[in-house]
N, C-alpha and C positions, 0 to 999 in steps of 0.2 A: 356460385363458385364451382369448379370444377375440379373434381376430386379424382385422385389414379395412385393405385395402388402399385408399389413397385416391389419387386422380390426382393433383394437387398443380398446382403452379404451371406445370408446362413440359410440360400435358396440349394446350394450343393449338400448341403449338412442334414436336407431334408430329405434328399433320395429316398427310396424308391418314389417315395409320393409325388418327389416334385418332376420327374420325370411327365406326368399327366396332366399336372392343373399347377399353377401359377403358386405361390405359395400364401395368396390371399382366400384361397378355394379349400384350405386345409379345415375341416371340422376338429373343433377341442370346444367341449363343453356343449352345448344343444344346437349353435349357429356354427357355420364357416367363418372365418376372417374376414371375410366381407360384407356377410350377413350383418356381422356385429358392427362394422364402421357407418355401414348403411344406416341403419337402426338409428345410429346412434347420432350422426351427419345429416337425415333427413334426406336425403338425397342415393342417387346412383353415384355407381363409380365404374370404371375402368381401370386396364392393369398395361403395366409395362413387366413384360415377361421375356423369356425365350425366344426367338425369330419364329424356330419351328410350332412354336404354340398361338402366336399373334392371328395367326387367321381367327381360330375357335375364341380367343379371348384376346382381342383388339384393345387397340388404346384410343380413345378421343382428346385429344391434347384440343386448347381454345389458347385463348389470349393471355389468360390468368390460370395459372394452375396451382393448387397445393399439391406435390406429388408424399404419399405416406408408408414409407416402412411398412409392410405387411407382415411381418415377422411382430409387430406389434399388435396387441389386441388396445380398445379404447374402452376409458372410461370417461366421467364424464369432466374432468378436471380437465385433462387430455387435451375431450375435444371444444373446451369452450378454450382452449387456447389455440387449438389449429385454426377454429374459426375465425379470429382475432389477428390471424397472421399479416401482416401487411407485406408491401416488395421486397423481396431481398433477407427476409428472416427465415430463422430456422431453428427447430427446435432440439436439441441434446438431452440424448440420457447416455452422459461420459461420455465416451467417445463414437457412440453410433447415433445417428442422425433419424431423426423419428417424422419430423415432415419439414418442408420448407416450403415459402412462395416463390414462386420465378415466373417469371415470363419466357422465359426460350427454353429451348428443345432441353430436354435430358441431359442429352451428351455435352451442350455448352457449361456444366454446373460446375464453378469453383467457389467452395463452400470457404475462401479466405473472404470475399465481397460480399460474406455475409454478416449480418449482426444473431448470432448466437442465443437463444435462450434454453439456458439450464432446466431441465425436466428431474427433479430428483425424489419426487413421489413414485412409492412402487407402481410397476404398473406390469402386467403378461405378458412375457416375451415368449416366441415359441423359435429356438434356434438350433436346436435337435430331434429328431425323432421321437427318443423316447420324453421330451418333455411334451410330446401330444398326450399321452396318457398318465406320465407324473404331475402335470398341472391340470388335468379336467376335473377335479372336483374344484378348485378356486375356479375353472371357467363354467364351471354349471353353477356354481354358487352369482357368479355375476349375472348370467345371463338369465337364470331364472330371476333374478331383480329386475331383469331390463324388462323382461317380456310379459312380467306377473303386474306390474306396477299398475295402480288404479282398476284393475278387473277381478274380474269374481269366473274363481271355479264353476265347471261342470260339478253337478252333487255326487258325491263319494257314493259307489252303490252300499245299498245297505248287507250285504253279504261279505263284504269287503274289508278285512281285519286292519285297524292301519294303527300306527303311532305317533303321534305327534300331525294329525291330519291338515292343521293349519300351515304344515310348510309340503302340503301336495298341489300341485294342482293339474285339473283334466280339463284339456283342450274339447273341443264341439266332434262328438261324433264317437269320442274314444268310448272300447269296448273292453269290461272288466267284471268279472264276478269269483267269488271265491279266493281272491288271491290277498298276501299277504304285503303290507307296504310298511313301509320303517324309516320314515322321514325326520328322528333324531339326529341321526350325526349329518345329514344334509336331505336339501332338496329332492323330491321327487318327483319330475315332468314325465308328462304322458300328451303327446300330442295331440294333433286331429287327425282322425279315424282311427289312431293306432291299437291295437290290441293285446291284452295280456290273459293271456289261459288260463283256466281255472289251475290250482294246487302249485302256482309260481309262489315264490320268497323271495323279495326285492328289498333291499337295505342301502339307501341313499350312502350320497349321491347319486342321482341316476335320471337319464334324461332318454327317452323312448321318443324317438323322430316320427313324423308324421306317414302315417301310412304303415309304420314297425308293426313286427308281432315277436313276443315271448310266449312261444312254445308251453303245451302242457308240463308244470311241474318244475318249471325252471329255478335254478338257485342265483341268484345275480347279488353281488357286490360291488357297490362304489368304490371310488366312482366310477362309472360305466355313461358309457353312451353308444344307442344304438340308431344308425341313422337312418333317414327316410328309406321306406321300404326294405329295410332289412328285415332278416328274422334270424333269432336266438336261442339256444335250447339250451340243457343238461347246466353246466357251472362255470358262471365268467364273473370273473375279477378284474377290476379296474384296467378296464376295454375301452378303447374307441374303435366302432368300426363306421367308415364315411359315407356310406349309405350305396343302397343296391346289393347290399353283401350280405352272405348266409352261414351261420353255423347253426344248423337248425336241430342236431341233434346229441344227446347225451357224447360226454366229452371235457373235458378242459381248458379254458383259452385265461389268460392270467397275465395283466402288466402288458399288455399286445395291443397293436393298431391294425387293422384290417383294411384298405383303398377300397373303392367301388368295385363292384361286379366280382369278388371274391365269393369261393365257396368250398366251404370246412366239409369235408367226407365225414357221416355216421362212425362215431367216438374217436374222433380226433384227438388230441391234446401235446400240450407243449406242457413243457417245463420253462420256470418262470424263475426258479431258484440250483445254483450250481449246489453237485452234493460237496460240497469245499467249503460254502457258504462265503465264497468268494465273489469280488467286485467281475463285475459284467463288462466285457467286451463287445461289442458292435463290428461288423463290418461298416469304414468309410471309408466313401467312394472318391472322396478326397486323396485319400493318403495312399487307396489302395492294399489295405489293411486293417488290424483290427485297433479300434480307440478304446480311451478307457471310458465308461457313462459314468461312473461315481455312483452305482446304483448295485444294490444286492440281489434287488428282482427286476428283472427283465425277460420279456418273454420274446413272443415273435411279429417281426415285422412285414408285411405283406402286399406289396403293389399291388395295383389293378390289376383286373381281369386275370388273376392269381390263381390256383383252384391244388385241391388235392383228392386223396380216394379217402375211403374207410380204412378206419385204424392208424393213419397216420399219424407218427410219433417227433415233433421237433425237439430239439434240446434248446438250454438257455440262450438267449440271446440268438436267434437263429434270422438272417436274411434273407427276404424270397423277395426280387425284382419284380417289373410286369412279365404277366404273359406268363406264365410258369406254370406248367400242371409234372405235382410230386404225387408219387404212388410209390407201392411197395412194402414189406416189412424192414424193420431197422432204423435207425436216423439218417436220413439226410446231411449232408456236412450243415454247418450255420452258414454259408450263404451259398444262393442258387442263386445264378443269372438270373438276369431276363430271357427269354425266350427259354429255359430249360427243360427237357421231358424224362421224368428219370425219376429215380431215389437214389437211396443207400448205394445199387448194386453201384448207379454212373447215371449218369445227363449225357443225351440228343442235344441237338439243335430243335427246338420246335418252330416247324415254318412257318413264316407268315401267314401262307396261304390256308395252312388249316386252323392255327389261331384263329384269323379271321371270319372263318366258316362258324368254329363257336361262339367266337361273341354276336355274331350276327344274330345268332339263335336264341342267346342268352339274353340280347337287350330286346326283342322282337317279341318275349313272353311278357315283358313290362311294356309295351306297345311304345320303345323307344328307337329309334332307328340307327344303324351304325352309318356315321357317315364318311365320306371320304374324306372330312378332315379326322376324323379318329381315326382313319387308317394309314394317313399321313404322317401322324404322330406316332402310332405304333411304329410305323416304320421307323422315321426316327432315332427311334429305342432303342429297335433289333442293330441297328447300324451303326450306333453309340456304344451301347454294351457287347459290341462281338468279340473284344479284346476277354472280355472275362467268361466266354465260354469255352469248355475243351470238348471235344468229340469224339 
């Protein structure tokens, strides 16, 4: 069967992130959204996304297709029933549509010619922003199920303080001594290769992507996830950052998501709570204004290839698109375009042409290569978001 992941209705609700990667490509918990259908599907898949993104992430449509809600994550009830799908069905949780069979294209889909089945077991939906980091402890709770099942840990080094050691587990290669783990109130994953510096404090949930490192000394709180080849210092609270991204040094980060190729200046930090102790506004890019989240901590949100200096101060709830490099003393407003160069005093336009220059540099240290479909897409961006810059 052939399987394709489609963004679905709350792909605008996902901005900045979803500006980059398709909204199956979003990390919450140890895996992407894709990861986890894969895993779970036995198979590859494919995405029905954005035009301007289809090159980088193509669809394979065949004869038979289940196409799946990506805003959905699976378990395994889920998917012995997507398996099960025959012509013309589909499956319902109320009124959003979580996968169906079909034989024709996409855009032929009228969901009256279908036979309906009711999904009413909980299951992860990820349809806002801040539910990437309000729901990663249930999605590291799952996925450390998915991924722990039937194998056996690396051996816990013996220098290595832990609690409750039966809910850790170390992937082949990973490096750890001295440090402290607290696998009571949730899971605690450590990838392959990944490392943790001697005199960290790590309190689950918390999931360390392959190739990660936590810094000398680091304080971290679940649930956290840090993803492949990031690296994180000084004190982060219930973080996801999607991997490539760095807050490497003493600082702040709290209730925040972090995109690819992001990087936090030495003692950054946000605020994550209003002195009001008031509900949390968001910039969306929907309404073009701020929504309410229903949330008392929120911190800061951050597209790709995002970056800031030393000392950098966000306030609550604060949005930064792609491409963005913030400097300065004072706050920043809570949201910064895309392409913005600036702080407190005011935002430039940041041009293409020298964004480009830095990411070329910046993915070129990971020996990855910027291609001209990433500078496609950036472009994109810049030409999408010009309405919300002022100069």
């Amino acid at each position: 069967m052939n399987y394709i992941l489609f963004d679905g209705p709350s792909r605008n609700n996902l901005l900045p992130f979803t500006f980059t990667r398709p909204v199956a490509d979003i990390r919450v918990g140890i895996l992407t959204i894709r990861e986890k259908w894969e895993n779970y599907l036995g198979a590859t898949t494919t995405t029905v996304t954005e035009d301007y993104l289809s090159e980088k992430f193509p669809m394979v449509e065949m004869d038979q297709n289940v196409m799946i809600n990506a805003s959905f994550c699976p378990n395994a009830e889920l998917v012995e029933l997507i398996k099960n799908l025959k012509e013309n069905q589909a499956i319902f949780s109320g009124e959003d549509v979580i996968a169906f069979y079909t034989l024709d294209t996409q855009e032929d889909i009228n969901f009256d010619d279908f036979k309906a089945i009711e999904f009413d077991t909980h299951i992860l939906k990820i349809e806002h922003t801040w539910d990437i980091f309000s729901k990663n402890g249930e999605a590291i709770q799952n996925d450390f199920a998915l991924l722990t099942e039937g194998r056996k840990s690396q051996a816990i080094p013996k220098s290595v303080n832990t609690i409750n050691p039966k809910n850790i587990f170390i992937e082949e290669g990973a490096k750890l001594e001295f440090v402290t783990l607290n696998a009571s109130s949730g899971p605690i994953y450590i990838g392959k290769d990944a490392e943790i510096m001697e005199g960290s404090i790590i309190r689950g949930p918390f999931a360390l992507c392959e190739h990660a490192t936590v810094k000398l000394g680091a304080k971290i709180y679940g649930p956290t996830t840090v993803g492949p080849h990031s690296k994180v210092g000084g004190e982060v609270n219930n973080s996801v950052l999607f991997g490539y991204s760095n807050k490497g040094h003493d600082g702040f980060l709290g209730n925040s998501v972090l995109g690819e190729w992001c990087n936090l200046g030495a003692d950054t930090n946000n605020s994550n709570l209003k002195n009001n102790y008031a509900e949390v506004r968001l910039w969306d890019y929907n309404t073009e204004s701020f929504a309410r989240t229903g949330l008392q901590f929120c911190g800061l949100m951050m597209g790709d290839h995002s970056k800031c200096g030393i000392n950098t101060m966000f306030n609550t709830g604060t949005v930064v698109g792609v491409s963005a490099n913030i400097f300065g003393s004072g706050f920043p407003r809570n949201f910064v375009p895309s392409f913005s160069w600036g702080g407190s005093a005011g935002f430039t336009t940041y041009l293409t042409k020298k964004a480009f220059e830095v990411a070329k540099i910046v993915m070129s240290r990971r020996d990855i290569e910027f291609t001209e479909q990433d500078a496609a897409i950036l472009e994109h961006v810049f030409e999408d978001t010009k309405k919300f810059r002022r100069d």
